[in-house]
DRENMILO-281099 format. One record per residue (C-alpha): residue number from 1; x negated, y, z. Coordinates in steps of 0.2 Angstrom, whole numbers, always signed. Each point is the difference from the previous one (the first is absolute). Last residue first. Layout:
+-----+-------+-------+-------+
| num |     X |     Y |     Z |
+-----+-------+-------+-------+
| NUM |     X |     Y |     Z |
...
+-----+-------+-------+-------+
END
This chain:
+-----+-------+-------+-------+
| num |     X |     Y |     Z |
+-----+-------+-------+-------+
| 214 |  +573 |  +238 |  +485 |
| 213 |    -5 |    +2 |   -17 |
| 212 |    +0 |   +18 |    -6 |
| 211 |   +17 |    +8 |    -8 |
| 210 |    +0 |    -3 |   -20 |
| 209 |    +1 |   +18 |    -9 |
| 208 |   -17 |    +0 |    -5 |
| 207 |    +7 |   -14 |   -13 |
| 206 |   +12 |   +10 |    -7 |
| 205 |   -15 |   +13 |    -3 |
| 204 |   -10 |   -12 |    -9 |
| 203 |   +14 |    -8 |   -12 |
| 202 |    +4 |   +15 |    -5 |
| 201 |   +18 |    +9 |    +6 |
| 200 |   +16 |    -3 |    -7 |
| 199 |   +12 |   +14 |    +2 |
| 198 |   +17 |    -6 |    -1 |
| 197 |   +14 |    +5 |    +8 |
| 196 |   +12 |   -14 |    +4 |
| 195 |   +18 |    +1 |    +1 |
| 194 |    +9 |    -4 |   +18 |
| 193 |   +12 |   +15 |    +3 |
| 192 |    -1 |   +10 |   +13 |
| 191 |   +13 |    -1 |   +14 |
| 190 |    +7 |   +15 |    +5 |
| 189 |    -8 |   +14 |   +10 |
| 188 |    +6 |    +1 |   +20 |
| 187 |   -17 |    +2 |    +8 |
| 186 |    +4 |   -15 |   +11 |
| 185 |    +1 |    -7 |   -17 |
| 184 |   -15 |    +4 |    -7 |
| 183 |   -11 |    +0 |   +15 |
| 182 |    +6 |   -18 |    +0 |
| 181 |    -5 |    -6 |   -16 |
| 180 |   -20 |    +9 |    +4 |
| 179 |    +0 |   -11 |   +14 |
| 178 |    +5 |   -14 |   -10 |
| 177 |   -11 |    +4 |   -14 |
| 176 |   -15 |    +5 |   +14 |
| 175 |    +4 |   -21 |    +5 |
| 174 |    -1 |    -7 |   -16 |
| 173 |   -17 |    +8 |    -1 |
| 172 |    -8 |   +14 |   -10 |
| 171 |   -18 |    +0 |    +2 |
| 170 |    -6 |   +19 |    +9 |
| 169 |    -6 |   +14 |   -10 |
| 168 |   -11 |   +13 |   +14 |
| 167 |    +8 |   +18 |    -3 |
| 166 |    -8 |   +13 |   -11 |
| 165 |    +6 |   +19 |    +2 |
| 164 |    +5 |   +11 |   -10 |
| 163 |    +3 |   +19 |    -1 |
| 162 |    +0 |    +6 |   -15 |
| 161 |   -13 |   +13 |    -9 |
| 160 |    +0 |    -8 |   -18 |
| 159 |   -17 |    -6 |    +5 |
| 158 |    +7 |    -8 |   +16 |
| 157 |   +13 |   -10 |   -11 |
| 156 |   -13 |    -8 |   -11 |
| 155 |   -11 |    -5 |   +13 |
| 154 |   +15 |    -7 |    +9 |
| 153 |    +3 |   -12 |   -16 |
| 152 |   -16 |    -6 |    -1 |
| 151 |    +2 |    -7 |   +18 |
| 150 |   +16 |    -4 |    +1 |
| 149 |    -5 |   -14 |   -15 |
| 148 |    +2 |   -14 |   +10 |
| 147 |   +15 |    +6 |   +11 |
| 146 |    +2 |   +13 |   +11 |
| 145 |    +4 |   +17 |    -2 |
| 144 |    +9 |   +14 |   +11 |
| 143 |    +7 |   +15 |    -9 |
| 142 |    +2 |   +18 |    +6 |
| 141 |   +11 |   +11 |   -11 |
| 140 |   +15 |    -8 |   -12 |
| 139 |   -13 |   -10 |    -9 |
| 138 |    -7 |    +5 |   -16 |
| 137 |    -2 |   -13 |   -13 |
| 136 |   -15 |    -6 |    -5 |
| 135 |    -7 |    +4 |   -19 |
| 134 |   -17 |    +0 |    +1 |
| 133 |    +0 |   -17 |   +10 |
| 132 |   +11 |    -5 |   -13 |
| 131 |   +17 |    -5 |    +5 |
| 130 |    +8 |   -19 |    +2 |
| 129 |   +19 |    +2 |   +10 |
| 128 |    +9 |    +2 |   +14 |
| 127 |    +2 |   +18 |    +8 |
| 126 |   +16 |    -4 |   +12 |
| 125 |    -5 |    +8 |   +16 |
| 124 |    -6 |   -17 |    +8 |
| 123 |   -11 |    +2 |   -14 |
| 122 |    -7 |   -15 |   -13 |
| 121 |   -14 |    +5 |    -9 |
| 120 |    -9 |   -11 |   -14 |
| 119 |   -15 |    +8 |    -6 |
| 118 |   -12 |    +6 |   -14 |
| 117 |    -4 |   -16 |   -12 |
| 116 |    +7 |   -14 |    -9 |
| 115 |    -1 |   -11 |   +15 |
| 114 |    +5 |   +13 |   +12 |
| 113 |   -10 |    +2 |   +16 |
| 112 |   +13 |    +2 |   +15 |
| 111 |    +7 |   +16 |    +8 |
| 110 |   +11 |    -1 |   +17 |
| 109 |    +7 |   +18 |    +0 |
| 108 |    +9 |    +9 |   +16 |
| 107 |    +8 |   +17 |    -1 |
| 106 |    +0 |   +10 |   +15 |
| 105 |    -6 |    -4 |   +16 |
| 104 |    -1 |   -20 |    +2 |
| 103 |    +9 |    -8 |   +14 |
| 102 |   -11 |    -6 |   +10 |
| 101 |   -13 |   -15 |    +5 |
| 100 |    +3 |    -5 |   -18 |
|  99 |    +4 |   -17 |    -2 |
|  98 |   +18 |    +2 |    -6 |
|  97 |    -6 |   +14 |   -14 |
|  96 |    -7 |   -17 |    -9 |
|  95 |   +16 |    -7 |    +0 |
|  94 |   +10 |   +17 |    -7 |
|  93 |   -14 |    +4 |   -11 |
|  92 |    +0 |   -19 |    -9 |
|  91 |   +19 |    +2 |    -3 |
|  90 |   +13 |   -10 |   +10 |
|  89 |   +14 |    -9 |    -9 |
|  88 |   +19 |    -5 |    +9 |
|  87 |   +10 |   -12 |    +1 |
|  86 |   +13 |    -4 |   +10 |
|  85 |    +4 |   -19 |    +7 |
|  84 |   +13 |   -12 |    -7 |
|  83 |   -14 |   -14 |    +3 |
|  82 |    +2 |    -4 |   -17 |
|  81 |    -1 |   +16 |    -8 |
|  80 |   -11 |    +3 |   +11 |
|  79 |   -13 |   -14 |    -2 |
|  78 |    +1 |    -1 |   -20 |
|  77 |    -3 |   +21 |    +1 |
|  76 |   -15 |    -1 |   +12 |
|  75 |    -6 |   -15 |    -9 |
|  74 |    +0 |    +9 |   -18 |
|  73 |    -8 |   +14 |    +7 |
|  72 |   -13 |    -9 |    +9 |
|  71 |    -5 |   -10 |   -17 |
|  70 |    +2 |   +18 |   -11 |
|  69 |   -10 |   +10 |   +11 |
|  68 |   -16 |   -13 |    +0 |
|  67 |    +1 |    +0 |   -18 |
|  66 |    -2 |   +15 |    -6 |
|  65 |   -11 |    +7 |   +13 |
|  64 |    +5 |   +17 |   +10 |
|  63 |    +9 |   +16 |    +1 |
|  62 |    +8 |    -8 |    +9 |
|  61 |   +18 |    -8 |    +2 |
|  60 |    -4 |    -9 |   +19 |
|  59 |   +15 |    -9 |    +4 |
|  58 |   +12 |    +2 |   +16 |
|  57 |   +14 |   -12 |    +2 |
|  56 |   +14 |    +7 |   +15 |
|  55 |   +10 |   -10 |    +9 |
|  54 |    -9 |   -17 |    +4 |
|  53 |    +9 |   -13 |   +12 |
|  52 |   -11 |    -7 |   +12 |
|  51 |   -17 |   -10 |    +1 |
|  50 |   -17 |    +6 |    +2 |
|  49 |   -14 |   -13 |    -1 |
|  48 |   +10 |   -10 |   -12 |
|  47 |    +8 |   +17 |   -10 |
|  46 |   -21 |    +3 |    +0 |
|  45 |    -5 |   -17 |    -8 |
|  44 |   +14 |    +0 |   -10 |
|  43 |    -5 |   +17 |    -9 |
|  42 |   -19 |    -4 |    -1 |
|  41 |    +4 |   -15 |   -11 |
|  40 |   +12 |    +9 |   -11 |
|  39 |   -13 |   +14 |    -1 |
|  38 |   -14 |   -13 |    -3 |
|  37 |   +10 |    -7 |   -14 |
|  36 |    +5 |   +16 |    -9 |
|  35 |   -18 |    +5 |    +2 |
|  34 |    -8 |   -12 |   -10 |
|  33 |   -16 |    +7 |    -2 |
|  32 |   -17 |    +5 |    +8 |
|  31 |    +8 |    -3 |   +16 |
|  30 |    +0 |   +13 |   +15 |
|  29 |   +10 |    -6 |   +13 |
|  28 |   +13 |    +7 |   +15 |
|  27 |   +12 |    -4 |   +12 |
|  26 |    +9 |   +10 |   +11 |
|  25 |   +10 |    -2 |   +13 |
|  24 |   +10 |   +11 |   +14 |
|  23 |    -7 |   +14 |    -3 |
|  22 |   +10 |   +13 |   +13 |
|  21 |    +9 |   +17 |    -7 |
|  20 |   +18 |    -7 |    +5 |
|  19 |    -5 |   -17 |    -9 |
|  18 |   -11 |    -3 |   -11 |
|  17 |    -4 |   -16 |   -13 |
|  16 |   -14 |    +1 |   -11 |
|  15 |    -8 |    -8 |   -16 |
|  14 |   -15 |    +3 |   -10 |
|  13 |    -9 |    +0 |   -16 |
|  12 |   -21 |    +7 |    -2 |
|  11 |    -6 |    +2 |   -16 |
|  10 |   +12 |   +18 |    -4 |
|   9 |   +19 |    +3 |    +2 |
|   8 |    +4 |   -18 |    +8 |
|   7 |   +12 |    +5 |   +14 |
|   6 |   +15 |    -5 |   +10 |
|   5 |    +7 |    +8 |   +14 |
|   4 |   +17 |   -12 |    +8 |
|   3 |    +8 |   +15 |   +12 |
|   2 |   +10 |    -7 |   +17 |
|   1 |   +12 |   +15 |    +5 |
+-----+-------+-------+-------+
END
């Protein structure tokens, strides 16, 4: 199973290919615009570096920027429907939850800074939405949170007397998306469809979000 992971949810876009678990390429670039470009540009460069028939497009759907979710969408779809490969969409929780050293325990949250205040959760468990931080929800028992805002948002929990614990937020990648695709399906679940979730972060905290120079 050879799995084409594309993702431009926050400042940084990339592109990988995997195979059987194993990164194969992956391409990456964080440009102050154009991302339908770079992603197109980013995309040969890894089919070059990784050749083969594609069978499954995964695509980042957020919560994330506006615009970065709609170029990679957009290429995900125009690739497989040309390609005749599936589709499918991978959430922010389920590519972040990919670089954890374990499978979390309970409920797991990646919580981001809102631009019109409180916070944007995104839960493997299916809490998605913006809440207050007076107003969280409550987690089916322990809960792990990562993100930008895990912080604020464990205090909160604790005082309410629930277990949480905060978890390091790592960059989504093309590759976690991949990796994330491929927990899906060995998992069984259906493809998920490729709509965007928008939760458009300041321009400050997007931009914490770019991975350190190598």
């Amino acid at each position: 199973m050879r799995i084409l992971g594309l993702d431009a949810a926050f400042a940084t876009c990339s592109v990988a290919v995997s195979e059987q678990g194993r990164v194969c390429a992956e391409r990456s670039a964080a440009p102050a615009r154009g991302q339908s470009a770079v992603l197109a540009t980013l995309l040969a460069e890894a089919l070059a570096a990784a050749p083969g028939r594609i069978d499954l497009v995964a695509v980042m759907i957020g919560p994330g920027g506006f615009t970065g979710l709609r170029a990679a969408i957009a290429l995900a779809q125009g690739f497989a429907l040309g390609h005749g490969a599936t589709l499918t969409g991978v959430t922010l929780a389920e590519t972040v939850a990919e670089a954890l050293p374990a499978p979390p325990a309970g409920a797991f949250w990646v919580a981001l800074p809102h631009r019109l205040g409180g916070v944007f959760i995104d839960g493997l468990e299916g809490t998605q939405g913006r809440f207050d931080l007076a107003h969280l929800p409550a987690p089916p028992g322990a809960v792990t949170v990562a993100g930008e805002a895990a912080a604020l948002v464990a205090e909160q929990l604790a005082a309410r007397g629930i277990e949480v614990r905060q978890s390091e937020f790592s960059v989504p990648s093309a590759g976690l998306v991949a990796a994330a695709a491929a927990r899906r399906l060995a998992a069984g679940l259906p493809p998920r469809a490729a709509q965007p979730v928008y939760a458009e972060p300041p321009a400050a905290i997007a931009a914490t979000l770019r991975p350190p120079p190598a």
